[in-house]
C-alpha distance (Angstrom), angle and dihedral (degrees) to the residues before:
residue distance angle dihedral
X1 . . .
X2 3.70 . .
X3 4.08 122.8 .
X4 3.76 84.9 -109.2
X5 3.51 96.1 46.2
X6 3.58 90.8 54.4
X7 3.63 96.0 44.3
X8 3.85 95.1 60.3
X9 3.80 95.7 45.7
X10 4.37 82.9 53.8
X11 4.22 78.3 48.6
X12 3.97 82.5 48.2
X13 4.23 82.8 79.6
X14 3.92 95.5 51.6
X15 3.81 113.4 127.5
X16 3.97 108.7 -108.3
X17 4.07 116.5 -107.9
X18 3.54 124.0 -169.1
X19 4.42 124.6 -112.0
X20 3.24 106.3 -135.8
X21 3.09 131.8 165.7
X22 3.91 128.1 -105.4
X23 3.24 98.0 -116.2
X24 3.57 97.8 43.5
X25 3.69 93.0 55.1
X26 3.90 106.9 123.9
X27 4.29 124.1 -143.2
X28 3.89 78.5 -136.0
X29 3.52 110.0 50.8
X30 4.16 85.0 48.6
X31 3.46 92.2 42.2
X32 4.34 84.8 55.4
X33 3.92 76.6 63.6
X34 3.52 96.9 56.1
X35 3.79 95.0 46.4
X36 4.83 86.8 57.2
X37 3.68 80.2 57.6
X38 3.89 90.1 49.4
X39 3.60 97.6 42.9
X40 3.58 92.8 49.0
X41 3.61 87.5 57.6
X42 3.48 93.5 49.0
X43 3.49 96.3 49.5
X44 3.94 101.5 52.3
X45 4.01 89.7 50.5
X46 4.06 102.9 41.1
X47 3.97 84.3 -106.6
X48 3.98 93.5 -56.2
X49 4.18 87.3 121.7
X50 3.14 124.9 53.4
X51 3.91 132.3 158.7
X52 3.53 101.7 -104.1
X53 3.96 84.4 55.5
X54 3.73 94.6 41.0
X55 3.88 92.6 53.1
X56 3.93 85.7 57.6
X57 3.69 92.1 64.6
X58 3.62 103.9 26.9
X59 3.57 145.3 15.2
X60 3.96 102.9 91.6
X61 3.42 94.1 139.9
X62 4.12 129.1 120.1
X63 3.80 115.4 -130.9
X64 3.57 127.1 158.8
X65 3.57 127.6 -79.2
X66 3.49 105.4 -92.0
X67 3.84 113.7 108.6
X68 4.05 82.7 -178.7
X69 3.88 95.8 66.6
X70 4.13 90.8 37.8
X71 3.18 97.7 66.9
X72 3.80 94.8 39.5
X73 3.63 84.3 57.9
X74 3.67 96.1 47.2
X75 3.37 87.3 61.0
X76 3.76 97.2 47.4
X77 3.87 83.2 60.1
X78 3.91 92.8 54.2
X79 3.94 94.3 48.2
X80 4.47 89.5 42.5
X81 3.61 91.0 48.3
X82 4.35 91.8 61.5
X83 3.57 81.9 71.3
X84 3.87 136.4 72.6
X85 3.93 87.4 -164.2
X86 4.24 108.0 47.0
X87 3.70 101.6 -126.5
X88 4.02 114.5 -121.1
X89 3.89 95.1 -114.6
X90 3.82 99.6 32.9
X91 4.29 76.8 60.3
X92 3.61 91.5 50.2
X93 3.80 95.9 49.4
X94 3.74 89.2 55.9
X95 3.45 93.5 38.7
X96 3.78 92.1 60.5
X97 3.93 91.2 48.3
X98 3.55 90.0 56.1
X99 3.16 104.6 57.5
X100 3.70 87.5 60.0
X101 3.79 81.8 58.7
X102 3.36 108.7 51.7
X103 3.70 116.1 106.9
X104 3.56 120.1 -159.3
X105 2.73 135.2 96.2
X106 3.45 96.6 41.6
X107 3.39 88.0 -164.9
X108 4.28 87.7 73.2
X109 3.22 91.7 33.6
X110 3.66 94.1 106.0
X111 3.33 96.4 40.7
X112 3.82 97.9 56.0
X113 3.62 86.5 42.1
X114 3.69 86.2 64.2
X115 4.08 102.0 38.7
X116 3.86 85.7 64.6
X117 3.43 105.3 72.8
X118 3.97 91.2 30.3
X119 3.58 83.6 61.8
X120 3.72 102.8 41.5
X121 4.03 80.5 57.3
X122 4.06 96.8 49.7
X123 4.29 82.8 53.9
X124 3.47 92.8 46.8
X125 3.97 101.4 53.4
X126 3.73 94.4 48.1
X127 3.74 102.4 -151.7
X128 3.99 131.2 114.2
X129 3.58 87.4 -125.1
X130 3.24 133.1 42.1
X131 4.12 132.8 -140.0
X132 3.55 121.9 -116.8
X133 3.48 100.2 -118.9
X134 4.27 82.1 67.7
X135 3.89 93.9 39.7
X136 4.15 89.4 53.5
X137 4.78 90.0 43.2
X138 4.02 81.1 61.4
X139 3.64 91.6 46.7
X140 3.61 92.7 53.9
X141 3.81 90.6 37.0
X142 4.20 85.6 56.6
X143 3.65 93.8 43.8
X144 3.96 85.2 68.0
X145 3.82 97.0 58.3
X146 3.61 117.5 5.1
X147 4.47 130.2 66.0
X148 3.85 110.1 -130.0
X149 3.69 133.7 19.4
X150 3.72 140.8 -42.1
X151 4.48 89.5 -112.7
X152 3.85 81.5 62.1
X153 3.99 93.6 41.6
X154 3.88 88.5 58.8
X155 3.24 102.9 42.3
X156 4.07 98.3 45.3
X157 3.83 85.2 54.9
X158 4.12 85.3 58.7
X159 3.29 88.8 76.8
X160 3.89 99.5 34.0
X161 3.50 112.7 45.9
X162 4.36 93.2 82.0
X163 3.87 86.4 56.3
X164 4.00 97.4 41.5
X165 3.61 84.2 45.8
X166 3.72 92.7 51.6
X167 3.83 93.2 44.0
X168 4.25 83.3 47.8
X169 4.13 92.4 46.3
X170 3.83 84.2 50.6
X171 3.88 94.4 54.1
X172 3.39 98.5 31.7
X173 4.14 88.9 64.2
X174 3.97 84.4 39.9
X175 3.54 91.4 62.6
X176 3.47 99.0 45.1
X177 4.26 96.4 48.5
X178 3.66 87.3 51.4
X179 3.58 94.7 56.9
X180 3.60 92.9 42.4
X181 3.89 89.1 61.5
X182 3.96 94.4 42.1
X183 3.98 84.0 65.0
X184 3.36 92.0 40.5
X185 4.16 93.6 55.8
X186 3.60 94.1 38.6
X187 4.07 87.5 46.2
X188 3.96 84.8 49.0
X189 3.82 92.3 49.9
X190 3.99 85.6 -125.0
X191 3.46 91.6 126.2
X192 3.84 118.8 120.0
X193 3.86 121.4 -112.1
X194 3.85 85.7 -116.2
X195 3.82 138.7 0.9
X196 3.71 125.9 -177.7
X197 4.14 110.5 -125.5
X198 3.65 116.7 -129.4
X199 4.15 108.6 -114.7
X200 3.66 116.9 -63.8
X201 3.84 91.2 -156.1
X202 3.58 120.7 -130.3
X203 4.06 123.8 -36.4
X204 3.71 90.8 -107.0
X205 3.76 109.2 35.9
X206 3.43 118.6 168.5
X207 4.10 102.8 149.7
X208 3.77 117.3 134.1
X209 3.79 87.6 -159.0
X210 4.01 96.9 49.3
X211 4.11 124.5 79.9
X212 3.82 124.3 -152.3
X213 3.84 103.3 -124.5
X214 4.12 94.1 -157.5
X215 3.82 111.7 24.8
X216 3.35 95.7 -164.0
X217 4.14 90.3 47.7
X218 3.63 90.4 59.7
X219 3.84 93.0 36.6
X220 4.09 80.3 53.2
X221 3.70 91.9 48.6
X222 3.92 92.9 53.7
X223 4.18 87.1 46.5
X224 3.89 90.5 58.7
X225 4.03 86.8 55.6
X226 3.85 94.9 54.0
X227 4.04 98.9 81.2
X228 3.82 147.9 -62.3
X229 3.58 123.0 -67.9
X230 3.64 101.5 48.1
X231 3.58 118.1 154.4
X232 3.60 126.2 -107.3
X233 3.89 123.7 -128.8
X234 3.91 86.5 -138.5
X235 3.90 93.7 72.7
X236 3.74 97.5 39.2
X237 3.66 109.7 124.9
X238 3.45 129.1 -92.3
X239 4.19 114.7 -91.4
X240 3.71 109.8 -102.4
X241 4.30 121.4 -155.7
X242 3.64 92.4 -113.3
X243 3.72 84.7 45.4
X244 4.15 89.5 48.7
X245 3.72 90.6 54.5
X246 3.53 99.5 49.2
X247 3.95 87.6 44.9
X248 3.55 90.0 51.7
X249 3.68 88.0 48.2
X250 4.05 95.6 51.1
X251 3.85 81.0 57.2
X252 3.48 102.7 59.8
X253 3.56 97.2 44.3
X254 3.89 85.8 59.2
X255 3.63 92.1 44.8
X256 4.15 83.4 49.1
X257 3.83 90.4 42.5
X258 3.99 98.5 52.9
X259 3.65 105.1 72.7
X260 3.37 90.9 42.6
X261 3.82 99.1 56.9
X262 3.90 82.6 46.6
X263 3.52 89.5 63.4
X264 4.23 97.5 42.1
X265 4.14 85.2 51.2
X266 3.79 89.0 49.5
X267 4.08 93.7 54.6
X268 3.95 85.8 51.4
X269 3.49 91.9 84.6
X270 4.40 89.1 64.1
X271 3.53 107.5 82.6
X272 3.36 98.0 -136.9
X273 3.65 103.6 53.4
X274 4.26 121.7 99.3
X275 3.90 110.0 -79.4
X276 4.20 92.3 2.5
X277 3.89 110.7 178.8
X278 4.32 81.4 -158.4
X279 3.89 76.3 70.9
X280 3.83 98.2 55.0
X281 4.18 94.3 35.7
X282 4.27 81.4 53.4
X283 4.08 92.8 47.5
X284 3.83 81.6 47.2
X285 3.57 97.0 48.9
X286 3.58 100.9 46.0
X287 4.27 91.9 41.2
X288 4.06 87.2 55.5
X289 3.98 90.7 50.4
X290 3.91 88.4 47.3
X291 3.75 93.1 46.7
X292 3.86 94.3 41.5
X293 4.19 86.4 51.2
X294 4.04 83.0 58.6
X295 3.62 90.9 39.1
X296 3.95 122.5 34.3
X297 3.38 106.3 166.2
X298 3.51 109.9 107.2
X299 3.89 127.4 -115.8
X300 3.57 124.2 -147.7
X301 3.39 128.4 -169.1
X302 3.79 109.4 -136.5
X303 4.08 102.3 -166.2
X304 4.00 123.1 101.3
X305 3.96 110.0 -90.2
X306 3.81 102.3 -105.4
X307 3.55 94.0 28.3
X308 4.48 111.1 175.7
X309 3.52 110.3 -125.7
X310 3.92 112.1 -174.7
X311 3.90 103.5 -173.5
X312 3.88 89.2 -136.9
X313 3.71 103.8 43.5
X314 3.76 111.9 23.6
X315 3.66 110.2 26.6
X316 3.72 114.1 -158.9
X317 3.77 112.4 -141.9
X318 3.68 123.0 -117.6
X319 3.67 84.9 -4.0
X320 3.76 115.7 140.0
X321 4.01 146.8 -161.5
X322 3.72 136.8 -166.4
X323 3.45 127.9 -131.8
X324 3.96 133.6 -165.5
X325 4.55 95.1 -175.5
X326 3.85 116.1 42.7
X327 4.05 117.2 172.9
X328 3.56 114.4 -106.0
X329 3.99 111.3 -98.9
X330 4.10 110.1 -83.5
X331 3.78 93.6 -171.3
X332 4.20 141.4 39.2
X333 3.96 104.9 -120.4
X334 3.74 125.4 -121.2
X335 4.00 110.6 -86.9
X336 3.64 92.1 -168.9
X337 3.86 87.3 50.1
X338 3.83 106.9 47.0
X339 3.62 92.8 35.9
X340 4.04 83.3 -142.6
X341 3.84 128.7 120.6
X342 3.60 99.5 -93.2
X343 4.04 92.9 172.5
X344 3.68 146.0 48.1
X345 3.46 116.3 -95.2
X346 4.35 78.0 -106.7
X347 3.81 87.5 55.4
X348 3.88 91.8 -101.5
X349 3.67 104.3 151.1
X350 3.51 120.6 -121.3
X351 4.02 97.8 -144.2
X352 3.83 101.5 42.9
X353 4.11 105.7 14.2
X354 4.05 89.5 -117.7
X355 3.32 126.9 149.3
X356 4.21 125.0 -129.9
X357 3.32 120.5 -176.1
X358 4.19 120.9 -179.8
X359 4.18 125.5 -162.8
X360 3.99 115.6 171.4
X361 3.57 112.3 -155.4
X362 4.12 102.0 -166.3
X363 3.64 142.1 -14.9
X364 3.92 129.3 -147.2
X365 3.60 117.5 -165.7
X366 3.72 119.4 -148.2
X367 3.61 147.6 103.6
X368 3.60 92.9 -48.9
X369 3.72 97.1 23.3
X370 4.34 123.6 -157.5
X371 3.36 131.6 -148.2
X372 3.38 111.4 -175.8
X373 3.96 101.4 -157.2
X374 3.97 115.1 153.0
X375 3.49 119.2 -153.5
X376 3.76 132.8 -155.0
X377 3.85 119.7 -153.8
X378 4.18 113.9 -179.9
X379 3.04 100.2 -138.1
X380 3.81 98.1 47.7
X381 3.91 99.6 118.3
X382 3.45 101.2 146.9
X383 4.22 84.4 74.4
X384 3.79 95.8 46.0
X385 3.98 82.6 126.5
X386 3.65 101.7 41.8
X387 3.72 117.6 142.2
X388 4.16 89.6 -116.0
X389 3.75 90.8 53.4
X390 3.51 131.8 -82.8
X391 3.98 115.1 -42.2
X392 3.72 95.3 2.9
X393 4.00 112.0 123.8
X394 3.73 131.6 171.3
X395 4.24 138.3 -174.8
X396 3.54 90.6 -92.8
X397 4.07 102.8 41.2
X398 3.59 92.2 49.6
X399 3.82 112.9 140.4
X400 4.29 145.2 -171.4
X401 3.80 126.4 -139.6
X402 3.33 127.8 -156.5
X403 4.09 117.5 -128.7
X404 3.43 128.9 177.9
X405 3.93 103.9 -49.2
X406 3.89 88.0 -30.9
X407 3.38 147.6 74.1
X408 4.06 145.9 -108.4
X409 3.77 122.7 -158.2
X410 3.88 104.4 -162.1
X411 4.20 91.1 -164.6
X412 4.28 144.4 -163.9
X413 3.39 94.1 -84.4
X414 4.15 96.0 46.7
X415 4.18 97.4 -108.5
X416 3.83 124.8 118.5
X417 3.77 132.0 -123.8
X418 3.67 117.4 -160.6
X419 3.77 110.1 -146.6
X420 3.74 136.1 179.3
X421 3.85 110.3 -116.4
X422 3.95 110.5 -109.8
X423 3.37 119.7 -130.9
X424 4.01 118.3 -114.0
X425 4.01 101.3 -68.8
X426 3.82 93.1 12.3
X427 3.94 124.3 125.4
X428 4.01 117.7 -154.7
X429 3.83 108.5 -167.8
X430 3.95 124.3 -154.6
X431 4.03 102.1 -150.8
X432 3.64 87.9 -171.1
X433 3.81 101.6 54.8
X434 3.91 90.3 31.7
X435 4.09 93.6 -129.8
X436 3.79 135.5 120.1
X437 3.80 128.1 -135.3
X438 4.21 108.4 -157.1
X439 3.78 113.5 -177.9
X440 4.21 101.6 -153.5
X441 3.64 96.5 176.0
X442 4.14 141.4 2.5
X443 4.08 83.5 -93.9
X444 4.37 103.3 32.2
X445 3.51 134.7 71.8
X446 3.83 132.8 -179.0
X447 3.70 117.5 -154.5
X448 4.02 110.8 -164.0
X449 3.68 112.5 -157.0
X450 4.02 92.0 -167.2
X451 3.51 113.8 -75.8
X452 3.68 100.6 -46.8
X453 3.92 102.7 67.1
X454 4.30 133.2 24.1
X455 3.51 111.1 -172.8
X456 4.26 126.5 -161.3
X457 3.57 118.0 -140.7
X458 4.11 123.3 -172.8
X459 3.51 126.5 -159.6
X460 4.15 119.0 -124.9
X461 3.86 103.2 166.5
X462 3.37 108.7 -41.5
X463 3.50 107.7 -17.7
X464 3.98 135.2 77.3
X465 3.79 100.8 -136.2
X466 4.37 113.1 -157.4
X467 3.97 103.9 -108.8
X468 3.55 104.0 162.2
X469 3.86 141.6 30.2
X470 3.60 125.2 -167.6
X471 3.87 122.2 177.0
X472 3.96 129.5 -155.1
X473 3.94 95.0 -94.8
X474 4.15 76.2 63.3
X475 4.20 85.2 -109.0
X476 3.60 111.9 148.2
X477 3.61 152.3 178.0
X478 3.41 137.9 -151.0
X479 4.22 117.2 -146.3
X480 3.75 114.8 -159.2
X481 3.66 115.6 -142.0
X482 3.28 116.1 -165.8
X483 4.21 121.7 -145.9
């Protein structure tokens, strides 16, 4: 077996991560990184450290700006530190994140801010050589960052890799000292009353030629985005001795841990050793020259080296990001819409495990035709009381409750749209679901379907009840609902 060989069937154990791409990357599903880094924190100091406190005391140190590969990393440090030996792969993992994070030169910035993901993909598949359809995602990935083609890519990071793996080994152990002594001021009760964070940078960084100030600030910035009911470092309990030692403790084995993960992300650039990144730039290398035999025109990226690409604002085409955390699903997708199974062949959701079951009882043709098919969704609790029994909805006892300050669209096919409630002559539009939601008075609203259906909804309490259907050939019915 050859040192490569060997190398990717180590990679074989890597954890899976998720290609997505850029502009598909959600403030959520990053923030869900944020909050493993959190919880591990949490959990080694019965809930006295959290990472709003730690980024009070720590966290002063520059990295790149990509809030993406942070958090990734952040995480890395939680799953290294369960060990008194860093495991070979665990290494790798953060190894690859750092390079992403490493910021100077600027001048390779965007380069290594592009080799992470492209690398994170090679581990991932598993195979000496990669398929085309890979070989021409990276191109398209490149063509958002980097000037010339993916032949020169490879064989520029050659001669790289042992110095952005140096610069990587060097941050990596960075990072994990300065955490070490955050726990070990806040275990000390050293820590000021209050200390301004450097900038986090914005929620979505993704700017080869921007730094993040405070890691853990803009780490801390990403946790607020990942949900409600987060808790607070203000009501954290107070630190106990036992609870002092073991912090203490947790601190040294970091401060034991760092230099040796320095030295593990160091070896990755030999080929043959456990996890080796060498490996995956040689896989690479020799896939590109096999796909550019098949394919010799040449492919040149056509976007200013260094390029920003804010995943919000300016969307990079066919660029791409890896994730390891992604929040769970929140809603069942549109069937009719992604024209992809989206259920069981039992009508068990893929998404959100729910069950829908549909039974239509007649049809009347006509100008304004009815088909009277109810529809039970699981997990439709908000019509536990309906007048066809509890969970059962159809087109024409469709309904809108009033939470909070927003909205909740209980619809035909038994899912729920949250909404934010427009304000008396205000449209909100869902692009994804193709409908319009016009608020025409403190009691009415219109729901537009398109072209082919406007619906009236009155408000008794705190629900919009459907009074009135008219279709595009202007035929319409009225529905009587009584209080």
């Amino acid at each position: 077996m050859t040192a490569q060989n060997a190398a990717t069937n180590e990679n074989a154990r890597a954890p899976q991560v998720a290609i997505t791409p850029l502009a598909e990357v959600q403030i959520e599903d990053v923030g869900r990184g944020a909050v493993v880094f959190d919880t591990w924190l949490r959990n080694t100091s019965a809930s006295f450290v959290t990472l709003e406190r730690l980024k009070g005391v720590a966290g002063n140190v520059a990295v790149a700006g990509n809030i993406i590969a942070l958090v990734d990393a952040l995480g890395d440090i939680a799953i290294l530190s369960r060990n008194k030996v860093p495991d070979p792969i665990d290494c790798a993992t953060y190894g690859i994140n750092l390079i992403g994070l490493v910021t100077s030169p600027a001048s390779a910035a965007a380069a290594r801010m592009a080799l992470r993901p492209m690398l994170f993909i090679v581990r991932q598949e598993g195979k000496q050589v990669l398929g085309d359809a890979l070989i021409e995602l990276m191109v398209g990935h490149l063509n958002a960052d980097i000037v010339g083609s993916i032949d020169d890519f490879v064989g520029q990071a050659a001669g790289n890799l042992k110095a952005a793996l140096a610069d990587a080994a060097t941050l990596g152990e960075q990072l994990i000292l300065d955490i070490a002594g955050g726990l070990a001021t806040l275990a000390a009760g050293t820590a000021p009353a209050s200390v301004a964070a450097g900038g986090g940078g914005s929620l979505l960084l993704h700017d080869p030629q921007a730094s993040i100030g405070n890691y853990l600030a803009g780490a801390f910035n990403a946790y607020k985005s990942a949900g409600k009911g987060m808790t607070s470092a203000d009501v954290s309990p107070a630190l106990s001795a036992a609870g002092k030692t073991e912090l203490l403790a947790h601190s040294a084995h970091l401060r034991t841990l760092a230099p040796l993960v320095r030295g593990m992300i160091l070896k990755l650039g030999d080929a043959g050793s456990p996890g080796s990144i060498e490996a995956l730039r040689l896989t690479l290398a020799s896939s590109v020259k096999q796909w550019r035999q098949r394919n010799p025109q040449q492919v040149v990226a056509n976007v200013k080296a260094g390029g920003t690409s804010k995943a919000r604002h300016q969307l990079a085409e066919g660029k791409v990001e890896t994730q390891k955390e992604q929040m769970p699903a929140s809603q069942a997708p549109n069937q009719c819409k992604n024209g992809a199974p989206a259920n069981t062949c039992n009508s068990i959701n893929f998404a959100l495990g729910s069950e829908t079951l549909q039974h239509t009882d007649f049809s009347l043709p006509g100008p304004f035709p009815i088909t009277w098919t109810r529809t039970y969704h699981s997990r439709l609790a908000a019509l536990d009381s309906a007048s066809l029994g509890a969970r059962w909805i159809t087109a024409f006892t469709t309904c809108i409750d009033v939470q909070d300050d927003g909205l909740l669209l209980h619809d035909i096919d038994g899912r729920s749209h949250a909404y934010p409630l427009p304000k008396v002559g205000k449209t909100h539009y869902d692009a994804v679901e193709y409908r319009g939601l016009t608020r025409t008075t403190d009691t009415q609203l219109i729901l537009s379907r398109g072209q082919e259906r406007h619906e009236t909804y009155e408000r008794v309490g705190e629900r919009f009840h459907l009074v009135h259907i008219v279709m595009r050939n202007g035929v319409g019915a009225m529905l009587h609902y009584e209080h």
